[in-house]
C-alpha positions as CSV (number, residue, x, y, z in Angstrom):
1,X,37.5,48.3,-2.3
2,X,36.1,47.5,-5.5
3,X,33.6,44.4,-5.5
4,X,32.7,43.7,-9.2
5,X,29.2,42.3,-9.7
6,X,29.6,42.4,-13.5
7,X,32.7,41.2,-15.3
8,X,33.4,42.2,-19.3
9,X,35.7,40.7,-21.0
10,X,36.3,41.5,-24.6
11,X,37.8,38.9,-26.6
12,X,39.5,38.7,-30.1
13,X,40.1,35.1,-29.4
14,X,43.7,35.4,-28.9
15,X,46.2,33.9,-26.4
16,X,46.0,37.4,-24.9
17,X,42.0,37.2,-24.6
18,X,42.2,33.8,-22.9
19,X,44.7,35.2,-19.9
20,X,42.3,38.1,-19.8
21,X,39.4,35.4,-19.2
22,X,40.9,33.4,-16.7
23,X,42.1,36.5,-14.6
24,X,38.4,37.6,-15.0
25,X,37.4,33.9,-14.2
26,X,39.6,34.4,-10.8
27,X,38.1,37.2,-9.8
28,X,34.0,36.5,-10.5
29,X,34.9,33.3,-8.3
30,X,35.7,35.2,-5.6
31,X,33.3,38.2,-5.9
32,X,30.1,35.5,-7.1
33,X,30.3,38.1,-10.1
34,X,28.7,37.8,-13.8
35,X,31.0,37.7,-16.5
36,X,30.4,38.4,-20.4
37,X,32.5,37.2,-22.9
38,X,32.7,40.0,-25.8
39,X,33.4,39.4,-29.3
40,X,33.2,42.8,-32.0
41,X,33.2,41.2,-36.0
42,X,34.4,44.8,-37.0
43,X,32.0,46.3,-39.4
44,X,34.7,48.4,-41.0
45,X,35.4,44.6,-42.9
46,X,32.0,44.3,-44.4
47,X,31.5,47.9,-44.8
48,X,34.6,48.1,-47.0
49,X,33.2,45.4,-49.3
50,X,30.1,47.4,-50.0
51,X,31.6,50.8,-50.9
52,X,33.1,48.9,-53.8
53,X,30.4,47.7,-54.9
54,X,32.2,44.0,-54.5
55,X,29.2,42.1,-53.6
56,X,25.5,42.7,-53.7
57,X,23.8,44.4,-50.1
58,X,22.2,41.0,-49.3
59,X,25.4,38.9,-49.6
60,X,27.1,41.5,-47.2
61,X,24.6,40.8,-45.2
62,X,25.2,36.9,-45.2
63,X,28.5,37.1,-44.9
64,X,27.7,39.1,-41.7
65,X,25.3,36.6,-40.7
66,X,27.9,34.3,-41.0
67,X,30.5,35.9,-39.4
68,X,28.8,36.3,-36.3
69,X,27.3,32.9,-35.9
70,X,31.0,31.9,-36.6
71,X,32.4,34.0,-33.6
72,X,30.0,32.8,-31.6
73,X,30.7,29.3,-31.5
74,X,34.2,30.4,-31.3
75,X,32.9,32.0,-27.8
76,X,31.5,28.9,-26.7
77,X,35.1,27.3,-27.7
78,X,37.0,29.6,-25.8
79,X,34.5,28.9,-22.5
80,X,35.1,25.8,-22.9
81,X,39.1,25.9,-22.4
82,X,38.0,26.7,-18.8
83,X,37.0,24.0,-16.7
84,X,35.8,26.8,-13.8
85,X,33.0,28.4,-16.4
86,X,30.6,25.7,-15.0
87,X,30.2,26.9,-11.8
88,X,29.9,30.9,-12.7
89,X,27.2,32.2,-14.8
90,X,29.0,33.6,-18.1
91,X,27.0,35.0,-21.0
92,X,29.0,35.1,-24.5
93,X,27.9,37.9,-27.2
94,X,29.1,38.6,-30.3
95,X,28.3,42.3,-32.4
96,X,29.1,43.8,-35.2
97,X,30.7,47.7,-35.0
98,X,33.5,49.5,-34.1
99,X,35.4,47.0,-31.4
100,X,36.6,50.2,-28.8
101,X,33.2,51.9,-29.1
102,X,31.1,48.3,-29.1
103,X,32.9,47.7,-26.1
104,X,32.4,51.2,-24.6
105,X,28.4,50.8,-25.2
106,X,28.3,47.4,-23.4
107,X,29.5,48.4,-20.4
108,X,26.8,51.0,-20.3
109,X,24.0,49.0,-21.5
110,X,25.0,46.0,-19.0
111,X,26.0,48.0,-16.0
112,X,29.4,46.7,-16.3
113,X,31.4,47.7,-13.1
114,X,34.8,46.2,-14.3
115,X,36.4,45.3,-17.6
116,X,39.2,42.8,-17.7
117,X,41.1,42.9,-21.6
118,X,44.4,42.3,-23.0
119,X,46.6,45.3,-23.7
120,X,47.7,43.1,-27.0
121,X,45.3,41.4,-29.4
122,X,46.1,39.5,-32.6
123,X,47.1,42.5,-34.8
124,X,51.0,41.2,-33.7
125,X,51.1,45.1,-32.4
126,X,55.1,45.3,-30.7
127,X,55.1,43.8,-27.1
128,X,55.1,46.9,-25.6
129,X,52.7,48.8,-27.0
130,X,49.3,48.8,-25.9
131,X,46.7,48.1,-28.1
132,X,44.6,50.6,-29.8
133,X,41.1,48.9,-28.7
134,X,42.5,48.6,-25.2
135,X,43.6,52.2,-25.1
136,X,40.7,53.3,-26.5
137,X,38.2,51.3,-23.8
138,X,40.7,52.7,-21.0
139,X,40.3,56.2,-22.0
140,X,36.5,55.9,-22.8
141,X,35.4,53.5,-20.1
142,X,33.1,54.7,-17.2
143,X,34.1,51.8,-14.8
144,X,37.5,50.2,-13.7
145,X,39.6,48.5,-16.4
146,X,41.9,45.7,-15.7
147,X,44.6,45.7,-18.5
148,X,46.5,41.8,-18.9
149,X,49.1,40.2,-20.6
């Protein structure tokens, strides 16, 4: 029986994201497990940007700067939607990359034994199609991965 010790939740801040949370909320109370909260600014955004020449390097590198302390605050709004985050000891991070493979490397680096994420994100995907980060983390993922809606 699986026992998680270390919860990941990716999140895209989404309605979908915040059932994800709370089913991973339900489960570290029972197990006394760790949770982190996830967030991926996709580079492919800011990356674009630069290989037109838009903007100098060092504004692209603002605007990232910005983006990500942006998202993280937006973590720390999200936690707070859930009353229960108080008691269970939740770490929020936020990364720039490829979401799937971001996702993918912090379950290795963490130790990560179970991932709880939506199937759907924001991209308004039909609703019954799974999403291509959550496909992509269920294929590549090492551990268990709890897929909500």
């Amino acid at each position: 029986m699986l026992r998680p010790t270390k919860i990941l939740v990716p999140t895209d801040f989404s309605e979908y994201s915040d059932k994800a949370l709370r089913q991973a909320i339900d489960i570290a109370r029972k197990y006394k497990a760790k949770i982190y909260v996830l967030h991926v600014v996709q580079e492919k955004i800011t990356r674009s940007i630069d290989d037109y020449g838009l903007t100098p390097l060092e504004s692209i590198e603002i605007m990232e700067w910005n983006m990500i302390n942006a998202a993280r605050l937006k973590v720390e709004k999200q936690l707070d939607k859930f009353p229960h985050t108080k008691e269970l000891e939740i770490v929020g991070d936020v990364v720039l990359g490829n979401p799937s493979e971001a996702i993918l490397e912090e379950e290795t680096s963490k130790g990560i034994d179970l991932i709880v994420i939506a199937s759907l994100g924001r991209t308004g995907l039909a609703k019954y199609l799974i999403g291509s980060v959550a496909r992509n983390v269920l294929k590549g993922a090492k551990c268990p991965v709890l897929l909500t809606r």
